[in-house]
C-alpha positions as CSV (number, residue, x, y, z in Angstrom):
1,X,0.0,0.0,0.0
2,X,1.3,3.3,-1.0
3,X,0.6,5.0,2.7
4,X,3.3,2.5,3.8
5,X,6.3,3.3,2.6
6,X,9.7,3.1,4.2
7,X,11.4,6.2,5.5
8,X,13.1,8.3,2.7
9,X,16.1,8.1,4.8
10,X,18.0,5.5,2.8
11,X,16.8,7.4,-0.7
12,X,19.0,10.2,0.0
13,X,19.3,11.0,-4.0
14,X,15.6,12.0,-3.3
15,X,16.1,14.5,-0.9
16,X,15.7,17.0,-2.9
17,X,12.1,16.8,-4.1
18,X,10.0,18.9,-2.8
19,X,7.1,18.0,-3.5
20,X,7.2,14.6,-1.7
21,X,6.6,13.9,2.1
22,X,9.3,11.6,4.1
23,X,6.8,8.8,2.5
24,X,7.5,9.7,-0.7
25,X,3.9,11.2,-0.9
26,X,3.2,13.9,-2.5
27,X,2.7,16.8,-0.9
28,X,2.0,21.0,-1.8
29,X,5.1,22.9,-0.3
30,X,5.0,25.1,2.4
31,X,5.8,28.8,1.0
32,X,4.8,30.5,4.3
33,X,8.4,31.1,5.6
34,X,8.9,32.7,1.8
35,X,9.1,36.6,1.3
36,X,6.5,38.0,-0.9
37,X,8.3,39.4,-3.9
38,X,7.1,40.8,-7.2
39,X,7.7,37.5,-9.5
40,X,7.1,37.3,-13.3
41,X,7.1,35.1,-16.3
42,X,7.2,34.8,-19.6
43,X,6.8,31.7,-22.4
44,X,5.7,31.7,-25.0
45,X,4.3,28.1,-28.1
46,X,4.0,28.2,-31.6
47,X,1.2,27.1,-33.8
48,X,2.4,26.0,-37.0
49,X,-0.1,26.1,-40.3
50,X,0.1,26.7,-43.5
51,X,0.5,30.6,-45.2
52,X,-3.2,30.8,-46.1
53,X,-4.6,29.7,-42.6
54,X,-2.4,32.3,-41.0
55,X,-3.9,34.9,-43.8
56,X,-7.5,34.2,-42.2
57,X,-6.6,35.3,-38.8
58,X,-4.9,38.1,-39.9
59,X,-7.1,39.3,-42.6
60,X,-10.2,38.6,-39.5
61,X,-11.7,36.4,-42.0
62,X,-11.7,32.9,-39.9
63,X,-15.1,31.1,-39.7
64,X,-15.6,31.4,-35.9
65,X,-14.5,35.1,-35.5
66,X,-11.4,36.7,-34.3
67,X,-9.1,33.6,-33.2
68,X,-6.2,36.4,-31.5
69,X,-9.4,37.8,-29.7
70,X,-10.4,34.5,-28.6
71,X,-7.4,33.3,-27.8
72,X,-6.1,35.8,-25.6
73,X,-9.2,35.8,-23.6
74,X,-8.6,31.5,-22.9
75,X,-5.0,32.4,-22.5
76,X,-5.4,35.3,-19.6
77,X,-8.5,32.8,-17.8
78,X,-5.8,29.5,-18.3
79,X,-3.3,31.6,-16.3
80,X,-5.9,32.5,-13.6
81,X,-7.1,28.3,-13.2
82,X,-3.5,27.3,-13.7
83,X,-4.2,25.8,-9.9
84,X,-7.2,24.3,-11.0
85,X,-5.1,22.3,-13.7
86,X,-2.0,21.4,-12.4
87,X,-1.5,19.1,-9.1
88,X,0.2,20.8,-6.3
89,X,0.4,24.3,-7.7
90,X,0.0,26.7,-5.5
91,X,-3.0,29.8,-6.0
92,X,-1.3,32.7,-6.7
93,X,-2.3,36.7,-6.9
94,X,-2.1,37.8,-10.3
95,X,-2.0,41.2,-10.9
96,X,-1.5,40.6,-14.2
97,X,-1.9,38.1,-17.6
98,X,-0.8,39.4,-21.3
99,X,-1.3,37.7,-24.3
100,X,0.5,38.6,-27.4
101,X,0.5,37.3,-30.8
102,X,3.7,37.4,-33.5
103,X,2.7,36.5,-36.9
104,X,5.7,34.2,-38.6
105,X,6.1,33.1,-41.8
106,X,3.6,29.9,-41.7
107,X,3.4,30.0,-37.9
108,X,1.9,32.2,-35.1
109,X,4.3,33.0,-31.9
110,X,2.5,32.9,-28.7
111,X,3.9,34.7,-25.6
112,X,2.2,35.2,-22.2
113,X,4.2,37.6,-19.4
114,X,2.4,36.9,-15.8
115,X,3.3,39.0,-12.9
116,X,2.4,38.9,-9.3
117,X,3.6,39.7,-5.9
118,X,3.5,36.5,-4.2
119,X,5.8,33.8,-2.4
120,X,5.8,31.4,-5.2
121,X,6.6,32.2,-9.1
122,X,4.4,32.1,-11.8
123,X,6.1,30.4,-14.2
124,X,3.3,28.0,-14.7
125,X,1.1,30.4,-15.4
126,X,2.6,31.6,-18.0
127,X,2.7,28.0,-20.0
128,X,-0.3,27.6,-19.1
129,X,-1.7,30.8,-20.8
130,X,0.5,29.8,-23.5
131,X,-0.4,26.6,-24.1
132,X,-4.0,27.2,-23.9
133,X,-3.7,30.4,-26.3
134,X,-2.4,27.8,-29.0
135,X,-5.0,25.2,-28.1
136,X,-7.6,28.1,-28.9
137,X,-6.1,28.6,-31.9
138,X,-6.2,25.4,-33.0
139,X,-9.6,25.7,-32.4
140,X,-10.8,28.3,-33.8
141,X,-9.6,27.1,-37.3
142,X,-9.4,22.9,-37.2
143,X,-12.2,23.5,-39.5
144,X,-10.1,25.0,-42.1
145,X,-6.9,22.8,-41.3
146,X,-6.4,20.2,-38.8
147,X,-2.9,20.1,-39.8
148,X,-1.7,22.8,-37.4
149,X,0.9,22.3,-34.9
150,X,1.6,23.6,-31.6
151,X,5.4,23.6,-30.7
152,X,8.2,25.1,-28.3
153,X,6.1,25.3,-25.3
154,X,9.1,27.1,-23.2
155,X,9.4,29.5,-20.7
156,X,11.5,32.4,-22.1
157,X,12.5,34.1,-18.8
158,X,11.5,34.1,-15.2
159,X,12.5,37.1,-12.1
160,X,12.0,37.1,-8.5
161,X,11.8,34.1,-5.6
162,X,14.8,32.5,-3.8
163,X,16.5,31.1,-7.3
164,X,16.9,34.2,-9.2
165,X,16.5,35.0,-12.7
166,X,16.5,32.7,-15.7
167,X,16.2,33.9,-19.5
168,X,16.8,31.6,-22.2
169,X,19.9,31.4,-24.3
């Protein structure tokens, strides 16, 4: 039974997760003893498609409406259920969600920046803003080609909290 587990003593290699009691259960971390800083992230996807479906969106002429309209609206409400979603994330305080679009030659960038002053980043919600912005996309236009793509979910950069900064290379 999974409740009765040995002591994690003799695993010392797992030490280091944190989100795993003695038990090797897992658990949500404590952030109490954490300082409240301002924390933000960005990340961004792609969604891949061919010339003429990116055309649609940007010309407004999709069949379902405006797919950067729609999509930004799933993207900033993704960010603000990203606890909802994801086990063991903790809620945090957004004070704010953007969701920006980048036309590309056959593909549409999405990036997400989410800031909050909080004790835990929000790094997560940034994918997930992301990720659900391209999903929306995908959405919006499967009817004209179900041959899209959604790639490079990445976060870009990250600032605040106990580990610093982080921007990609």
């Amino acid at each position: 039974m999974a409740d009765e587990l040995p002591e994690r003593d003799a695993l010392t290699h797992l030490d280091a997760l944190t989100h795993l009691d003695a038990q090797g259960r897992a658990r949500m971390v404590d952030v109490s003893a954490k300082d409240v800083t301002a924390r933000e992230a960005t990340a961004s996807a792609t969604v891949r498609m061919r010339p003429e479906t990116l055309r649609l969106i940007l010309d407004g002429d999709a069949p379902k409406g405006d797919v950067l309209a729609a999509a930004r609206i799933a993207g900033i409400g993704a960010a603000k259920r990203t606890p909802e979603l994801i086990p063991l994330c903790h809620h945090v305080a957004l004070s704010s969600v953007e969701v920006r679009f980048t036309p590309g030659d056959g593909e549409l960038r999405v990036e997400a920046v989410a800031r909050a002053r909080d004790r835990t980043g929000v790094e997560m919600e940034a994918l997930t803003a992301v990720s659900v912005a391209a999903l929306t996309v995908y959405d919006m236009l499967k009817a004209v080609e179900r041959s899209m793509v959604i790639t490079d979910v990445q976060l870009e950069s990250k600032s605040g909290g106990q580990r610093g900064d982080y921007a990609r290379d």
